[in-house]
N, C-alpha and C positions, 0 to 999 in steps of 0.2 A: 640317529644323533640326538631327537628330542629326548628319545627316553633314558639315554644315557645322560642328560643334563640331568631331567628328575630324577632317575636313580642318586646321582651325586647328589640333590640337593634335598631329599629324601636322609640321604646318610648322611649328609651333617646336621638334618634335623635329629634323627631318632638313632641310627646306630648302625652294625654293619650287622647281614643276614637275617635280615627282619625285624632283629633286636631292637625296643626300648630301653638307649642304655647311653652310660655316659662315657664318651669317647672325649680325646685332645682335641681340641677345638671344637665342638660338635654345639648344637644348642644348648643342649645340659650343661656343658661345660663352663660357658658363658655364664648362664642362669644362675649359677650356684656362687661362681666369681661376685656378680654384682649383686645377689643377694647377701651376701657377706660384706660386702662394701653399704648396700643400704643400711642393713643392720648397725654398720658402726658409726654412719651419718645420723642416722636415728636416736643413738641411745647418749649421742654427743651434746646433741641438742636437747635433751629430755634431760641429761643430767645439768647440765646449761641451767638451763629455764627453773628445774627443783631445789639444785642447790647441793651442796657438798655432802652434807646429813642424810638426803635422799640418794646419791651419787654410792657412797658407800657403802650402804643395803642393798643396793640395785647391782653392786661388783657381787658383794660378797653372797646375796643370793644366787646370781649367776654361777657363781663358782661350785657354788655346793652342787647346787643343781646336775651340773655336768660331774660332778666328784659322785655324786650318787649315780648318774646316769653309768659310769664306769662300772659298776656295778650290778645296778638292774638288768643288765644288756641280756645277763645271763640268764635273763627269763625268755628273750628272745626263742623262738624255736631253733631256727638254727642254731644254736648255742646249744640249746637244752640237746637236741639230737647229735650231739658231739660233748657231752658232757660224761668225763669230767676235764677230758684232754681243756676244754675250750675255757675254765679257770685260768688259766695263764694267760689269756684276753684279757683279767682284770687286775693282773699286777700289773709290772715295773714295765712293759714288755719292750717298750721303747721310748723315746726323749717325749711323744705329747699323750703319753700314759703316765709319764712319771710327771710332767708336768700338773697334768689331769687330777690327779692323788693329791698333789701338797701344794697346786696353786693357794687354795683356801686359807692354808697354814701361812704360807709365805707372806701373802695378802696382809694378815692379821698382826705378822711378827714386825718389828723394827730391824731388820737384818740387810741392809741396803745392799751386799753386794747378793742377795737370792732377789731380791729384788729387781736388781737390776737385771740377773739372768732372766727374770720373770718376763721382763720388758722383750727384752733383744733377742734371746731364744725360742720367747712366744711370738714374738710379730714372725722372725723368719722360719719356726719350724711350721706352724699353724697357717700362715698365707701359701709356704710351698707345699703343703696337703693339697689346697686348691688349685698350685699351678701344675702340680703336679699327682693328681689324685689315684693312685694307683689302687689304691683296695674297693676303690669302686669302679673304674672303668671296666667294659667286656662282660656287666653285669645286668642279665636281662630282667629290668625294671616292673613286666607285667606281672611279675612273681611277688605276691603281697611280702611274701616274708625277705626277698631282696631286696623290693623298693624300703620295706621298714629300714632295712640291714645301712642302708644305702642313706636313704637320709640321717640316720643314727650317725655315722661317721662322719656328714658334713657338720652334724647341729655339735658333736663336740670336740672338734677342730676349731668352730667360731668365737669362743669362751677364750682360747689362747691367744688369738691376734688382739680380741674387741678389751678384754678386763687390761693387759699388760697395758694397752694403748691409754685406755679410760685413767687405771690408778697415775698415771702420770700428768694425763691434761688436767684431771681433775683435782693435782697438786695433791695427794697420796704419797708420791714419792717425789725425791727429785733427784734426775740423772749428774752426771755430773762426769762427762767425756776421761776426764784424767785418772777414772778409775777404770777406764777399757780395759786397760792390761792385766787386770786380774779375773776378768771374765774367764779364758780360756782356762783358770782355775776351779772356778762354780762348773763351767762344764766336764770336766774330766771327773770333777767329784759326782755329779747327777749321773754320768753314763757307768761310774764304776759301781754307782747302787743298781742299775740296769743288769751292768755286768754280772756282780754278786747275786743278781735276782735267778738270772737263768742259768748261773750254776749250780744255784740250791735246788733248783726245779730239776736240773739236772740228773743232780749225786741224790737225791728223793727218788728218783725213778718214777717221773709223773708221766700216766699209761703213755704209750707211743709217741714219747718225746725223743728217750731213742731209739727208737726204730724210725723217728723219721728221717735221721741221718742215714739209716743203710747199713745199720754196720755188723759184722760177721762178729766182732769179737770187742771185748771191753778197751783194748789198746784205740783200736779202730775206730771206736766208739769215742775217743778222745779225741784223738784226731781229727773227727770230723766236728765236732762241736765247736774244736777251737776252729776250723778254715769257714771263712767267708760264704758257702753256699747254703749253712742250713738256718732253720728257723729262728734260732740262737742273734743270728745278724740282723735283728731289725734295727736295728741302731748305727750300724755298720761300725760296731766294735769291734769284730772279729775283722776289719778291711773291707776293701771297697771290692764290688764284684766285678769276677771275673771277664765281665762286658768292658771295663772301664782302664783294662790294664793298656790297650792300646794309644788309648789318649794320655792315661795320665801315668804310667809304668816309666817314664822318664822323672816323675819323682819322687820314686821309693825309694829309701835310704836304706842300703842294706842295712843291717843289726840296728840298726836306730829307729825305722821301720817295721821292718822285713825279716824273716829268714828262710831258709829253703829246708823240706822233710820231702825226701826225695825228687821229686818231681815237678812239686807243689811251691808255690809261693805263700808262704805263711804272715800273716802282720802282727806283732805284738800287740795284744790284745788292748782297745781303751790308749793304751800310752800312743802308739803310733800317732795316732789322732794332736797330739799338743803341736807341733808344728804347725801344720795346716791351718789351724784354728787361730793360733795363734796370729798367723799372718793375716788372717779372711777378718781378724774380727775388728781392727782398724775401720776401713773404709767400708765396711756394712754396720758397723756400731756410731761412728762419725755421722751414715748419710740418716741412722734413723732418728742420731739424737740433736738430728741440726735445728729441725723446729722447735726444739724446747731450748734450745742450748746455743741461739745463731749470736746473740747478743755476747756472750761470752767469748763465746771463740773469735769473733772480733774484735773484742777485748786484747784476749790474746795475742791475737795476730799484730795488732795496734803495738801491744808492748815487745814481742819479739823485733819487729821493725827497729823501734826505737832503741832499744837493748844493741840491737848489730849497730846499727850507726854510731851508737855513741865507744864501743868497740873498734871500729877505724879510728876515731878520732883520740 
């Protein structure tokens, strides 16, 4: 019984089968959560205490940083020993790649509503890397070139949550709730330059990009690029996988979604996605923009009140 406690408490320290690695809930897991949380405690108060002059070198160096790091990676070994396939690592390949690429630009430009996606699609896609860190877990850490691999994908996942958070405390930008509903627009735009990315890479014939769908023949070959299981979906443009249809296959809307090629449940590539979005981005775009924006909105809430009453009367 004893060693089966330390077993257990062994495996949320370090990982399963001997592995040093980062598991769901595990210590690493934890680790990496609050060192991302100190970091952004950290750089609040530091731009605080410097000043806005200093606050905006400190984003915009940040930013490049990690926009070059997008790039270097490929010097990586593991990169290099999967080169040239492993180039498509440094495009568009998904929402905190394409983030990663033109935070710097965006940062720079006066364009409030990329800004604004900068904000709300950086806090939620960058914090769910950590809550949900999948390109790291089940990765045995003793391995110099994993652990490199490993912390490489935390350190530029953290640039997404911390610069969006900074350019707005730091009054860079200002949010302003009543433009929510054009979000779901900035987004369908950044995934269809995703989308366009890995079609180009596609119709290029970049080495065993298709063959890593499987396919006998160039029809086949289509087909698979557009369903949800291949490499193509990291954005989950092509739909949601096939694990998810249980839970949430009550609400695919046929042809407005959906369509079936035989067998298969197919999603409209990019488009499917504006519903969902559209709906999720209210009360995740309201709960991030309350601390900058609580004053207003009860503002607001103040005059709607007043508005209805005087309405009865």
């Amino acid at each position: 019984m004893e060693n089966r406690k330390v077993g257990r408490s062994l495996t949320s320290i370090f990982g399963k089968n001997g592995m040093i690695s980062v598991e769901i809930g595990n210590f690493f897991y934890f680790f990496f959560i609050l060192l991302l949380l100190a970091f952004c405690f950290f750089s609040v108060k530091l731009c605080n205490k410097k000043g806005k002059r200093f606050a905006y070198k400190y984003i915009l160096t940040i930013l490049f940083a990690n926009f070059s790091l997008h790039f270097i990676k490929q010097l990586l070994p593991s990169y290099l020993n999967n080169f040239p396939n492993s180039l498509w690592k440094s495009t568009f390949e998904n929402l905190c790649a394409a983030l990663i690429i033109l935070a710097p630009f965006i940062f720079m430009s006066k364009n409030k509503l990329f800004k604004d996606y900068m904000f709300y699609i950086g806090i939620v896609s960058g914090f769910g890397v950590y809550l949900f860190p999948f390109g790291s877990t089940g990765r045995d850490l003793r391995d110099l070139d994993t652990l490199i691999d490993v912390l490489r994908f935390y350190l530029c996942h953290m640039p997404l949550v911390l610069c969006g958070f900074l350019m707005v405390q730091q009054g860079f930008h200002k949010l302003d709730y009543h433009r929510l509903w054009k979000l779901v627009f900035t987004y369908i735009f950044f995934q269809t330059i995703i989308f366009l990315n890995d079609l180009l890479l596609f119709v290029c014939g970049v080495p065993d990009f298709k063959q890593a769908y499987g396919a006998v023949s160039d029809k086949q070959a289509w087909l698979n690029f557009l369903y949800r299981s291949g490499p193509a979906n990291e954005s989950v443009n092509m739909g949601f996988k096939e694990d998810f249809d249980k839970m949430l296959g009550w609400l695919y809307i046929p042809y407005l979604m959906t369509y079936e090629i035989g067998d298969k449940t197919y999603f409209i590539p990019v488009l499917y996605q504006f519903l969902p979005v559209f709906l999720l981005q209210f009360p995740i775009g309201i709960t991030l923009a309350y601390p900058f924006q609580k004053e207003q909105m009860k503002l607001d809430y103040i005059r709607y009140k007043v508005d209805r009453e005087f309405k009865r009367k």
